[in-house]
N, C-alpha and C positions, 0 to 999 in steps of 0.2 A: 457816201459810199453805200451805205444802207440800199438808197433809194436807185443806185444800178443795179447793186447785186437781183433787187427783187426784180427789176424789169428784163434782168436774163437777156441781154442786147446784142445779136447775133455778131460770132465775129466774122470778119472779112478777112480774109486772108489778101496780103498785100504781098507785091511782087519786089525780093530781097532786092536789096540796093546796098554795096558797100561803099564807101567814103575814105580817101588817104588816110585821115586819121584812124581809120577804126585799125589799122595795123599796130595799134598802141591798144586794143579791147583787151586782147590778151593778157598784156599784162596790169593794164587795168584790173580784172577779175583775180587775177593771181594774188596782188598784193592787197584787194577787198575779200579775198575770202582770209586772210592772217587777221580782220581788224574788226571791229564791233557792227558792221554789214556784211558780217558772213554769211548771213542765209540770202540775202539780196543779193548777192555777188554771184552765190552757187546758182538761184533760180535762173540767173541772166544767163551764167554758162550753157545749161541747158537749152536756152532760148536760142541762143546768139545765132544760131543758122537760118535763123528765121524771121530777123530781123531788119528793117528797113531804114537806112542812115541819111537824114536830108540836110539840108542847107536852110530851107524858110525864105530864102530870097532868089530875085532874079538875078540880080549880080550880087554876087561873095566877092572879094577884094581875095586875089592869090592865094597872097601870104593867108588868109586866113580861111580858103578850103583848103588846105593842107593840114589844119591844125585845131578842126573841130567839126561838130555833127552833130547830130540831136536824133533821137529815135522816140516818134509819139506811138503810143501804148492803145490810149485811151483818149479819143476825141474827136472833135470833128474832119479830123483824117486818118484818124487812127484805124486800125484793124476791129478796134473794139469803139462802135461809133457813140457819141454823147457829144452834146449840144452847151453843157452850161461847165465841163471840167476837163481840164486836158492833163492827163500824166505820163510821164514819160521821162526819158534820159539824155542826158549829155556828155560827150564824153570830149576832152580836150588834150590836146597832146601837152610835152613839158614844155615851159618857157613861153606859154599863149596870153597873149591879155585881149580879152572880149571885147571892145570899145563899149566905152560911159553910152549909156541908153536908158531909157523908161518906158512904159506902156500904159496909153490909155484905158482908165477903167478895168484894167488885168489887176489882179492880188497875186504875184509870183514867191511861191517858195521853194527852197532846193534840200533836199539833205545829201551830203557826201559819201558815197557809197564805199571811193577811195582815193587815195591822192591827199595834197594838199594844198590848198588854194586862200585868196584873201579877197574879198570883195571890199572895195572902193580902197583898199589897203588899209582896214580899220585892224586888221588883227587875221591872225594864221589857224582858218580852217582845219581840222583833223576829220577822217569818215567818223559816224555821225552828229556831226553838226550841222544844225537845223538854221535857217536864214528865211527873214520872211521880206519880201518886198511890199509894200503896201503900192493901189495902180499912182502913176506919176514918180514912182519914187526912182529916181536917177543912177544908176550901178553899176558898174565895172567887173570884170571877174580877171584875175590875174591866177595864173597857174605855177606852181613850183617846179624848181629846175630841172629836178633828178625823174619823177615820175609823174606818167598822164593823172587824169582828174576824170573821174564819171562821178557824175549827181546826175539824182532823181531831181525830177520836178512837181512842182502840179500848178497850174493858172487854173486858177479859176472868176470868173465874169460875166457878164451880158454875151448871149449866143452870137449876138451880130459883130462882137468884139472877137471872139475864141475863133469864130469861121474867120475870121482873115486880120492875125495879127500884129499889125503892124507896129513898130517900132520905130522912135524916135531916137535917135542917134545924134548927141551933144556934140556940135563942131569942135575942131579943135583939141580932140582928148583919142583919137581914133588912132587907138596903137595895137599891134599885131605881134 
């Protein structure tokens, strides 16, 4: 972080994009600013108008643009451009499960801003709780019933991995 802040990396302003899911941001930020990412929750509010909601892929299966989104910050498509670290957000409506996936040579970590969530169904998430993927390691995200889920992210990797990255997605476990 040191080594952006000092290179002062011009931002680009990107053209807002909203997503079905982001009609659950709101309350997203409501219920993250009562919990231990309440100043991450307030900054975002202030943001939120100006922020751009993608998908990552050519085809999203239905069911699941309806019930998630990802907004990059910082990276090689971000507003704020860098080559070797991507951060950013996601945000998931209630009742979502991510399908089981890995990434080559990506280190993926998330902390929960709000919500609560389980990944691989090891144990119930609360915001901030800190999740580290190491690249290859295989993971699911499952979302709880009553309220959406926003986590931060960060990947970080080889530049030729972060510009276009692809995931691998476990046959057979691809639930919505």
């Amino acid at each position: 972080m040191s080594r952006i802040i000092a290179a002062n990396p011009p931002i680009t302003p990107r053209a807002i994009s909203q997503k079905p899911v982001t009609a659950h941001f709101s309350r997203a930020l409501d219920t993250g600013e009562r919990g231990s990412m309440q100043g991450m929750a307030r900054a975002l509010r202030e943001q939120r108008d100006r922020l751009t909601w993608e998908y990552g892929y050519d085809k999203v299966p239905p069911a699941l643009a309806r019930k998630y989104a990802y907004c990059e910050i910082l990276g090689p498509r971000g507003p704020i451009a860098w080559d070797r670290l991507i951060l950013g957000f996601v945000l998931f409506a209630p009742r979502t499960t991510y399908p089981q996936h890995s990434h080559s040579e990506i280190e993926e970590s998330y902390i929960s801003v709000s919500g609560a969530w389980s990944e691989n169904n090891a144990a119930v998430y609360a915001p901030g709780s800190l999740i580290l993927n190491r690249p290859g390691d295989e993971h699911r995200i499952t979302i709880g019933d009553q309220e959406p889920c926003l986590l931060a992210y960060a990947w970080a990797g080889p530049a030729d991995k972060l510009s276009d990255p692809k995931m691998k997605f476990t046959a057979g476990r691809r639930q919505v």
